[in-house]
C-alpha positions as CSV (number, residue, x, y, z in Angstrom):
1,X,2.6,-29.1,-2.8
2,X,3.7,-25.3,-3.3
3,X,2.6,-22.9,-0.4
4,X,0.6,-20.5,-0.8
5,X,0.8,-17.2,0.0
6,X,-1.0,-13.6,0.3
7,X,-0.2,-10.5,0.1
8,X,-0.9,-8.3,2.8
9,X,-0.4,-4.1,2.9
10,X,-0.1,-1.7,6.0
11,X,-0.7,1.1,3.5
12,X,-4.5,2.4,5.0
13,X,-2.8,2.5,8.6
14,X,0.5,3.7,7.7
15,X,-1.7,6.8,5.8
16,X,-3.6,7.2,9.2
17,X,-0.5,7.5,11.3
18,X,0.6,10.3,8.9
19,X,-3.1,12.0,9.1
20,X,-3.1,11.8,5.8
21,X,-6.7,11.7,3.8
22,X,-6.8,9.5,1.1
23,X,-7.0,12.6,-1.4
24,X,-3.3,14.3,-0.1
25,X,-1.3,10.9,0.1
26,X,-2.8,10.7,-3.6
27,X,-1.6,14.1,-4.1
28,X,1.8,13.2,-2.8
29,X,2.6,10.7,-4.8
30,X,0.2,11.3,-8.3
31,X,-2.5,9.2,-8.5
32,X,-6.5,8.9,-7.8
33,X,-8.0,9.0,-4.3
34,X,-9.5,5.6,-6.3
35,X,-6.2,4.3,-6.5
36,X,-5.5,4.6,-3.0
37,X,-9.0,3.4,-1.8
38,X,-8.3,0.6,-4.1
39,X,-4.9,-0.4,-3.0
40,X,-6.5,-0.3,1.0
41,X,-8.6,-2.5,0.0
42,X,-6.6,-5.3,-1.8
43,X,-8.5,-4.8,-5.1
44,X,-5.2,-3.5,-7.0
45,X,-2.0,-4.3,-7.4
46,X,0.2,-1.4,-7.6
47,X,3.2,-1.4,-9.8
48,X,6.8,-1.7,-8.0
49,X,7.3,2.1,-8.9
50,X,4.1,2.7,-7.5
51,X,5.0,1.1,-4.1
52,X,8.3,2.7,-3.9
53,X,6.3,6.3,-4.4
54,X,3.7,5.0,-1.1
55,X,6.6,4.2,1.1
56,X,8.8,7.2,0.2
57,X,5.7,9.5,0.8
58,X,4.8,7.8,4.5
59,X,8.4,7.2,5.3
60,X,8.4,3.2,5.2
61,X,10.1,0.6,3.7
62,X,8.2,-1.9,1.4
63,X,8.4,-4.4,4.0
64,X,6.4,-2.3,6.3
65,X,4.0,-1.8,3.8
66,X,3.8,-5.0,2.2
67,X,4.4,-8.5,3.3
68,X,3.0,-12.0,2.1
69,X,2.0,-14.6,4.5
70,X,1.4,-18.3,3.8
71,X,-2.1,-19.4,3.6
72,X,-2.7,-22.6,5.3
């Protein structure tokens, strides 16, 4: 049997380090306030491009942002 694995994102406290609300990392990179609340949250999947734009704007590499771990 394949593992399985989840996604997990650092994006919320990586924004928080920054003091950055919601709304100006948003701003930064383009998008909704939604569309960050939503990415926090797990409930979307950003778009490569999109990630690259999130860890250019709080200084991280994707890997600090995202990872996957297996689920057991």
């Amino acid at each position: 049997m394949e593992p399985q694995f989840q996604v997990r994102n650092r994006v919320k406290l990586a924004r928080v380090e920054h003091g950055y609300t919601q709304q100006q990392l948003a701003d930064l990179i383009g998008v909704t306030r939604q569309t960050i609340g939503l990415i926090e949250a797990d409930q979307y999947n950003p778009t490569i491009n999109l990630c690259l734009r999130l860890a250019q704007a709080l200084k991280k590499t994707l890997n600090d942002l995202f990872w996957t771990e297996e689920l057991k």
